[in-house]
C-alpha positions, -999 to 999 in steps of 0.1 A, spaced: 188 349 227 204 339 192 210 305 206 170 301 215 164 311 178 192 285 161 177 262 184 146 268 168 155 264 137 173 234 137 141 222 153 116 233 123 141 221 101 145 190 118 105 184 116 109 198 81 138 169 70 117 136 86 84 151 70 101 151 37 110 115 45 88 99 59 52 122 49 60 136 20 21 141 13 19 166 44 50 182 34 29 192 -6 1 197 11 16 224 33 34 237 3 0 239 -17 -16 258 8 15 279 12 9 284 -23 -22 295 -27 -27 317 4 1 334 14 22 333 -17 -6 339 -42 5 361 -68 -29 384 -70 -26 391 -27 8 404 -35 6 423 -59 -27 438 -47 -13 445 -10 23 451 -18 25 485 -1 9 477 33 32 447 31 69 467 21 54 491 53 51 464 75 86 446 65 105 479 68 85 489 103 97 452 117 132 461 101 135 497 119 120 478 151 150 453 152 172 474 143 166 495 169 161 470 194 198 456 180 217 484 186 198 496 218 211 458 232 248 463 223 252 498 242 241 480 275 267 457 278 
């Protein structure tokens, strides 16, 4: 399952390292929007809690599902 993942990730990066080369207007214009949506200062300080809730829910859920993998080998 971590090999899927790195596999990924090479893969976005990959996509990530030609844009950068050879559409570098795509590559600011995904960063602007980025930028102003989900970064945007105002929605994270507004929705903070509901978002350190959320990101330590996930956490407990992979943690769990983490250690409930390595007892059934």
């Amino acid at each position: 399952m971590i090999s899927v993942w790195k596999l990924v990730l090479s893969a976005v990066f990959f996509i990530l390292g030609f844009g950068y080369l050879y559409r570098p207007d795509l590559i600011a214009r995904l960063n602007s929007f980025l930028r102003d949506y989900l970064l945007n200062d105002s929605h994270i300080a507004l929705e903070r809690k509901k978002w350190g809730v959320f990101f330590l829910l996930i956490g407990f859920l992979l943690l769990y599902m983490g250690l409930n993998g390595m007892g059934r080998r």
